[in-house]
C-alpha positions as CSV (number, residue, x, y, z in Angstrom):
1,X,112.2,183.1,44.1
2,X,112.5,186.6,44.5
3,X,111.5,189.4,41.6
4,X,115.6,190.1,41.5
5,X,115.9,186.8,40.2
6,X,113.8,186.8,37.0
7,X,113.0,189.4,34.2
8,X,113.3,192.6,34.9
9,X,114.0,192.7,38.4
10,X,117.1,190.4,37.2
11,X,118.0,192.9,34.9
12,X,117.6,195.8,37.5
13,X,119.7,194.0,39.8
14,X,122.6,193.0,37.1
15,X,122.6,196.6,36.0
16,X,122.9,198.1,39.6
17,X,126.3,195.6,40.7
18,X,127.8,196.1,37.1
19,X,128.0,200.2,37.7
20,X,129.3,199.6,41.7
21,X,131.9,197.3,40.2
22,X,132.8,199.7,37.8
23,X,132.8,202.5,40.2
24,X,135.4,200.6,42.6
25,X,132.3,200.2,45.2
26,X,132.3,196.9,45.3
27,X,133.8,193.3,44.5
28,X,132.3,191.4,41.5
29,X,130.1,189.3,43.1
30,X,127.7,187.5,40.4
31,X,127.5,183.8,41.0
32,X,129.1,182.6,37.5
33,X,132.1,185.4,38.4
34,X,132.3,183.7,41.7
35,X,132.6,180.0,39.9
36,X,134.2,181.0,37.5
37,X,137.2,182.7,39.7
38,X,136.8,180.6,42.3
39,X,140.0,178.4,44.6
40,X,142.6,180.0,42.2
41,X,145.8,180.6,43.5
42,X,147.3,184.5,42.9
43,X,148.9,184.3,39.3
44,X,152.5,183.6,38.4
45,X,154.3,184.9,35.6
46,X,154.6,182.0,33.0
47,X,152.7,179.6,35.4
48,X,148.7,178.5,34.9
49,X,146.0,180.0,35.9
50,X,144.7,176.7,37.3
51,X,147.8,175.0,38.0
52,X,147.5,171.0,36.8
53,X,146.7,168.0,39.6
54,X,149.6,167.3,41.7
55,X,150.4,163.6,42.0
56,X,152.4,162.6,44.7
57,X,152.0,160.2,48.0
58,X,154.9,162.2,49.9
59,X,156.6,165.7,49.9
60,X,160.3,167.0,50.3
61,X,160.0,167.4,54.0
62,X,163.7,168.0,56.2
63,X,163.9,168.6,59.3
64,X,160.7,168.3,61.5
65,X,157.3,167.6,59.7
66,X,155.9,171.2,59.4
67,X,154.2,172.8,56.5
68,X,151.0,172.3,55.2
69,X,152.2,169.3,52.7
70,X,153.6,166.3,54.4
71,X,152.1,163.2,53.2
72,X,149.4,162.1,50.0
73,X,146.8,160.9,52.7
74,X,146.8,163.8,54.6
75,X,147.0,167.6,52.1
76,X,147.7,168.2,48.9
77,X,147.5,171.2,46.9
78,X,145.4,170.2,44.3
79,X,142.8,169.4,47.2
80,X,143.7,173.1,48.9
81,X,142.3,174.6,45.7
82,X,139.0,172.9,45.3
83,X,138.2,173.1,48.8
84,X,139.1,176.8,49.0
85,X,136.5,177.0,45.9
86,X,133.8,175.3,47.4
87,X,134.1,177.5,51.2
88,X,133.6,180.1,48.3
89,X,130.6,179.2,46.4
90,X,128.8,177.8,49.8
91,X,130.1,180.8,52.2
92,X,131.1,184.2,50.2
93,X,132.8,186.3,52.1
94,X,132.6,184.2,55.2
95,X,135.7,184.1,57.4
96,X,136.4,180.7,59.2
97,X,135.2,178.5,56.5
98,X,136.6,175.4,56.0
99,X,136.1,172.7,53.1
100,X,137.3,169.2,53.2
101,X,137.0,167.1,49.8
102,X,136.2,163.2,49.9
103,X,136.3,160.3,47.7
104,X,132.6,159.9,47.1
105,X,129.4,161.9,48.4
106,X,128.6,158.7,50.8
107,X,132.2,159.3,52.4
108,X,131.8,163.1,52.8
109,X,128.1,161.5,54.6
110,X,130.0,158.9,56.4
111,X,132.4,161.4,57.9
112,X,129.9,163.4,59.8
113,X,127.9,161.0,61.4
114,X,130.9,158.8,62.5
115,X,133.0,162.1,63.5
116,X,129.9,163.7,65.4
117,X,128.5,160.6,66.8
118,X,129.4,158.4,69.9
119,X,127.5,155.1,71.3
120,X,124.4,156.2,73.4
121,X,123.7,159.2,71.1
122,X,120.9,160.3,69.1
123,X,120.5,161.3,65.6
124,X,117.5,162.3,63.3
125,X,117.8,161.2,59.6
126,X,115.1,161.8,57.0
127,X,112.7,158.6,56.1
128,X,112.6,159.9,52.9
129,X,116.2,160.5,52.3
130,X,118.5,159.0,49.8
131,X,118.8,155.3,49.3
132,X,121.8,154.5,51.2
133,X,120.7,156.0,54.0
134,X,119.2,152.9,55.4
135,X,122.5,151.1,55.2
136,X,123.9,154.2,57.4
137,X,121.1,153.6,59.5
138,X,121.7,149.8,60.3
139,X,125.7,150.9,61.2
140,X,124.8,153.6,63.5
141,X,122.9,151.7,65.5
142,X,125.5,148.3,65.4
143,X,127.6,151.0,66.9
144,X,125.3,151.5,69.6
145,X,124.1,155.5,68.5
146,X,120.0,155.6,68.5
147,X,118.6,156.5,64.7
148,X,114.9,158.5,64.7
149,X,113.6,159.5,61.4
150,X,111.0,161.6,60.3
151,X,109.6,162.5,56.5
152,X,111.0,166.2,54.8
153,X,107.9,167.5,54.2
154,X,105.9,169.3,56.8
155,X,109.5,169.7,59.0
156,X,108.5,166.5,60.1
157,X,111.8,165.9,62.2
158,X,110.9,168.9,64.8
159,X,108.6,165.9,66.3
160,X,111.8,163.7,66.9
161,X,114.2,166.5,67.8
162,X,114.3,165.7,71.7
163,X,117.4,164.7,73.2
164,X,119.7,164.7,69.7
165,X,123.0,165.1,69.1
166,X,122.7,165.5,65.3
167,X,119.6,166.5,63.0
168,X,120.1,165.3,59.2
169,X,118.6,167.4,56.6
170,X,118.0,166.6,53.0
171,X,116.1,169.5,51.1
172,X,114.9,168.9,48.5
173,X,114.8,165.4,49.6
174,X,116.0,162.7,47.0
175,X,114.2,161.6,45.0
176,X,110.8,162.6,46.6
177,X,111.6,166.5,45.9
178,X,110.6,167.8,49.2
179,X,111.6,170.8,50.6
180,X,111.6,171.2,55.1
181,X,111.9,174.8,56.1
182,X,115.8,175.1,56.9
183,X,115.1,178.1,59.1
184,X,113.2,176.7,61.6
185,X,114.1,173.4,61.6
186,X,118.2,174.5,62.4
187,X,116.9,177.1,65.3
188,X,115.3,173.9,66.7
189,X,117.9,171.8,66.6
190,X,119.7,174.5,68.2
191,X,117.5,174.8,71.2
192,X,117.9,171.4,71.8
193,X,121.6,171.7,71.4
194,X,121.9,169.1,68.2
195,X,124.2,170.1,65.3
196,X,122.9,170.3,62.1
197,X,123.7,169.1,59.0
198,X,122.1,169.5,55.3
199,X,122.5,167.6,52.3
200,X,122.9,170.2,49.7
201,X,123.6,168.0,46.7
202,X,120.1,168.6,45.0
203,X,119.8,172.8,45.4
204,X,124.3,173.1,45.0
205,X,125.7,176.1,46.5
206,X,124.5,178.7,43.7
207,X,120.5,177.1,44.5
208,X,121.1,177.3,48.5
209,X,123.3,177.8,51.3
210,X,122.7,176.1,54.4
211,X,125.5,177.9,56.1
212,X,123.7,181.1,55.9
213,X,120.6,179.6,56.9
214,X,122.1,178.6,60.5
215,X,123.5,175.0,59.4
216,X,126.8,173.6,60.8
217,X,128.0,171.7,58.0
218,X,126.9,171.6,54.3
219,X,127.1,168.3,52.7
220,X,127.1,167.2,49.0
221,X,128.4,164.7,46.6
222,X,130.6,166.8,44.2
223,X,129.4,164.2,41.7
224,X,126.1,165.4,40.9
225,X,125.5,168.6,39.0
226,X,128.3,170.6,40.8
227,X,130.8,168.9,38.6
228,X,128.1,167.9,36.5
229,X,129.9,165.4,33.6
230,X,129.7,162.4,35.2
231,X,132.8,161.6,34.7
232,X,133.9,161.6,38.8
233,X,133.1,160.5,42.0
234,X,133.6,163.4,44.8
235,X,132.6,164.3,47.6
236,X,132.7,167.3,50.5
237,X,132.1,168.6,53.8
238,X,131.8,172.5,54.7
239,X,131.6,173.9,58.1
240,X,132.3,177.6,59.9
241,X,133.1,175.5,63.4
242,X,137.0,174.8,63.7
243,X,136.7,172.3,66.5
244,X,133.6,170.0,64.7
245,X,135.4,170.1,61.5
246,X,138.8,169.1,63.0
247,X,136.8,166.1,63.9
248,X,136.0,165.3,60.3
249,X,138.8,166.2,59.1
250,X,140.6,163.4,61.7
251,X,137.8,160.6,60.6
252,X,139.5,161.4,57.0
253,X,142.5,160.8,58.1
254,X,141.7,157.8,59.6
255,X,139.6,156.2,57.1
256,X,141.5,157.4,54.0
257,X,138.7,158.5,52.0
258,X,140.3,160.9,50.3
259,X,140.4,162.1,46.2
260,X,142.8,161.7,43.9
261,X,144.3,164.5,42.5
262,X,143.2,163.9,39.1
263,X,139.6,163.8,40.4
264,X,139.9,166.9,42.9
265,X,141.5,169.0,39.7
266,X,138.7,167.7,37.3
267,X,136.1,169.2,39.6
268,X,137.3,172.3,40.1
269,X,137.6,172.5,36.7
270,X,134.4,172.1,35.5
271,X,133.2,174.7,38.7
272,X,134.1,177.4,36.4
273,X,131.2,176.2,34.4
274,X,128.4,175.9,37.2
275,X,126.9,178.9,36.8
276,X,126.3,178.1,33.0
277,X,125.2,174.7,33.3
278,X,122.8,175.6,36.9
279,X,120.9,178.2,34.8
280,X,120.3,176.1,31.8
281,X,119.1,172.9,33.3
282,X,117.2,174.7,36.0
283,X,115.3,176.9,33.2
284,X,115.0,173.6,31.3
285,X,113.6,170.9,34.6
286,X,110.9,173.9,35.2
287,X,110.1,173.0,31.2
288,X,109.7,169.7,31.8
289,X,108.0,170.3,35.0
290,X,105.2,172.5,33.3
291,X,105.1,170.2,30.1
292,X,104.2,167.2,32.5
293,X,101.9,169.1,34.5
294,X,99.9,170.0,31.7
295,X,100.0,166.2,30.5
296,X,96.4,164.9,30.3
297,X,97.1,162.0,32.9
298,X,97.5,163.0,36.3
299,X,101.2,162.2,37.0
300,X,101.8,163.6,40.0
301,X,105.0,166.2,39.0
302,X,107.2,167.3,41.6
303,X,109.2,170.3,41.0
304,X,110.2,173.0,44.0
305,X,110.1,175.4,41.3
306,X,106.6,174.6,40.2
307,X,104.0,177.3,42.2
308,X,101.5,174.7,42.1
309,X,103.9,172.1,43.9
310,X,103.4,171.7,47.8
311,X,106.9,172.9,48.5
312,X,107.2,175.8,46.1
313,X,106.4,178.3,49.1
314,X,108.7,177.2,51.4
315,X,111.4,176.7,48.7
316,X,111.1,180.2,47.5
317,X,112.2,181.6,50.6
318,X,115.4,179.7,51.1
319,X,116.3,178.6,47.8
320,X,118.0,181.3,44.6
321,X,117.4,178.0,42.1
322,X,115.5,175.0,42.0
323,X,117.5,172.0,41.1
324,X,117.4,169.8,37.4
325,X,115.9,167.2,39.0
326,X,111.9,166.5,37.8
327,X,109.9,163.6,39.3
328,X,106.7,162.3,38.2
329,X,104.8,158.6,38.2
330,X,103.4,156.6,35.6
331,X,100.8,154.5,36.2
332,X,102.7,151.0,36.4
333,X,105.9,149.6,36.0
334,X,105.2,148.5,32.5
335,X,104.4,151.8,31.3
336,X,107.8,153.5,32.9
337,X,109.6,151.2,31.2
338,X,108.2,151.9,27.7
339,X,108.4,155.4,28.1
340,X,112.3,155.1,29.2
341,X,112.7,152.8,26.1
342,X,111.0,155.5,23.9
343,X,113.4,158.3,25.3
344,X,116.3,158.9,22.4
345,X,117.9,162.5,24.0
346,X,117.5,160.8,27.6
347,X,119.9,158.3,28.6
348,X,118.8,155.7,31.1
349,X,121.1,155.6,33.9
350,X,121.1,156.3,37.5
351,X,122.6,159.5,39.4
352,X,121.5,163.2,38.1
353,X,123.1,166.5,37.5
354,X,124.9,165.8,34.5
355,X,125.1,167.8,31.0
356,X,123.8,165.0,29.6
357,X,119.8,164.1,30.5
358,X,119.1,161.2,32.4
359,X,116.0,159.3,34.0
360,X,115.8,156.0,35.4
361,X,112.6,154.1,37.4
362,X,113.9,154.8,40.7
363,X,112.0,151.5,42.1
364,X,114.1,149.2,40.8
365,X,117.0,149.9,43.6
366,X,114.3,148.7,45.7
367,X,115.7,151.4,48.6
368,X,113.3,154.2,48.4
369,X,109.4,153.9,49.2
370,X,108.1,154.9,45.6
371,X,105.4,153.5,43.4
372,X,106.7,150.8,40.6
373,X,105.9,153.9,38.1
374,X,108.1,157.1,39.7
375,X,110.5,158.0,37.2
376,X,113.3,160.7,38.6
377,X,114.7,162.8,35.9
378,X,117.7,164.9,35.7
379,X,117.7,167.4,33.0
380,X,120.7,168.4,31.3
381,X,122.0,170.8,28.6
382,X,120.3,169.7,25.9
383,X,117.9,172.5,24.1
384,X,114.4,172.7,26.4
385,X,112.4,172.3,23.0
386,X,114.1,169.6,22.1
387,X,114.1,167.7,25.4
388,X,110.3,168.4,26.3
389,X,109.4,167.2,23.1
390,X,111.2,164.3,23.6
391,X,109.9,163.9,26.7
392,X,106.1,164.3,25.7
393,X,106.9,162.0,22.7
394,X,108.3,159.1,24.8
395,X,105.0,160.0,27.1
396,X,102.9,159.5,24.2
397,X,104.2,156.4,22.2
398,X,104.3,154.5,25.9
399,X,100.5,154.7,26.5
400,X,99.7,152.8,23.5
């Protein structure tokens, strides 16, 4: 990460964009102004700011069906605004963006690979990727589309490249941590004329932005720490290209895997609190990343914001933040599952990104090739002295 995003360099930068906002020379363009602002519609007298979730499966519509609100499976305004948020956060300033909102992260995934993909194609998916991947994998191919795969680290997926029509990219990879070099890997892809796509759930639009990098859609599940209560399932696809992402936008249709209203407003509620909740738990995971580290046993800590970790380099050059998520292996499964027991400000639950600190033995899904001791942390809001003693405590009372 770059001096302007630490100490005084920070503070240099912060000091220079407050006097050309001041001056008129400029928009306010700090990432918590941009959250905080973000997908809301020009005010009304006596109306609110963010208006409440529209419910409704059809619309007033005479005459012949024109308008952008026809029926509940299609639009609705509730959706407009959180989507119009999200092409903000993931593309400022971008023209052409376009953000579609989906029930759950796995239908946002879904709707790329089956809207991209046809029988005889090709696509690259990470090895190391996220655990329902290899369920993806087995439909693709039912369908007749070839699936390579390749691990994150080292850009391992340039080998496998040849001949695709998609390249899918998870950096930092869950829950392994590892970070590909986005830069290189999407002008490759290019060459070979394969679209790329990039799981950004880990890094969120205020840690990365694939679009900028060269990317053709960003992916997440709105789930994790970009809503980051746990409290909703969610899920989105952003892309620059009209044509591809009238092609997602069609497979939503079809499949109906769309939010509720209730869901899509809760989401771009809590946006307005990213920026809060990003610093916070990314300050705190690099904590708990040093903390661990500095553990007697060799635990083998990954962390991307970690300059000792193997992707720190490459992760400094295309990330602004590092993520809340803090992996590390104990040396069985007995001894992850005493120091989970021993946790009391660290639930034990599956998922990450939430305000609330979580950590589970990611073996037990049985999906992901980890040792019986990796444990995959998500750090919340909590205090970091509070949570890293906790942490080292747990540590501690589990090796007796």
């Amino acid at each position: 990460m770059s001096e302007a995003n630490s100490g005084t360099g920070r503070q240099h930068e912060d000091g220079a964009r407050a006097r050309e906002v001041l001056s008129g020379t400029t928009d306010p363009s700090g990432e918590s102004t941009r959250a905080v602002r973000a997908g809301l519609p020009e005010p009304v007298k006596h109306e609110p700011t963010l208006p409440g979730p529209v419910f409704a499966a059809h619309f007033h519509l005479p005459g012949d069906p024109t308008g952008p609100y026809t029926y509940g499976r299609d639009e609705n305004p509730t959706w407009t605004h959180l989507e119009r948020a999200i092409s903000e956060l993931e593309a400022p300033g971008a023209d052409g963006v376009e953000t579609l909102a989906f029930a759950s992260g796995m239908a946002a995934i879904s709707s790329v690979l089956f809207s991209q993909l046809r029988a005889g194609d090709t696509v690259v998916l990470p090895s190391d990727g996220y655990q329902a991947l290899p369920l993806v994998r087995a439909q693709l191919e039912a369908y007749g589309i070839e699936v390579r795969t390749a691990p994150t680290g080292g850009d391992g997926q340039l080998d496998v490249l040849d001949g695709a029509r998609l390249l899918w990219i998870e950096t930092p990879s869950n829950p392994g941590l590892d970070v590909c070099d986005l830069r290189r890997l999407v002008g490759a892809a290019h060459a070979h004329g394969a679209l790329v796509a990039v799981d950004n759930t880990l890094a969120t639009p205020l840690g990365q932005r694939p679009l900028e990098l060269g990317a053709d859609f960003s992916v997440a599940s709105g789930t994790k720490q970009l809503t980051g209560h746990g409290d909703i399932l969610l899920g989105y696809v952003t892309g620059r290209d009209a044509e591809v992402m009238a092609a997602v936008r069609r497979w939503r249709k079809i499949v109906g895997a769309i939010p509720g209203p209730m869901e899509a407003w809760l989401a771009h509620r809590s946006i307005a609190t990213l920026g809060l909740r990003v610093e916070r738990q990314n300050a705190t995971a690099l904590a708990v990343a040093e903390a661990l580290r500095d553990w007697p046993e060799q635990l083998a800590v990954r962390y991307p914001g970690l300059p000792t970790d193997p992707s720190y380099k490459i992760a400094a050059q295309q990330m602004r933040g590092y993520g809340c998520v803090v992996s590390f292996t104990l040396p069985s499964r007995a001894r992850a599952d005493r120091f989970l027991d021993g946790l009391r400000l660290v639930d034990d639950a599956t998922s990450f990104g939430g305000v609330r600190s979580t950590a589970e033995r990611r073996g037990r899904w049985g999906g992901d090739a980890v040792p019986e001791g990796f444990i995959r942390m998500s750090v919340g809001a909590e205090d970091p002295a509070d949570l890293v003693a906790d942490v080292l405590r747990a540590l501690e009372a589990s090796a007796e």
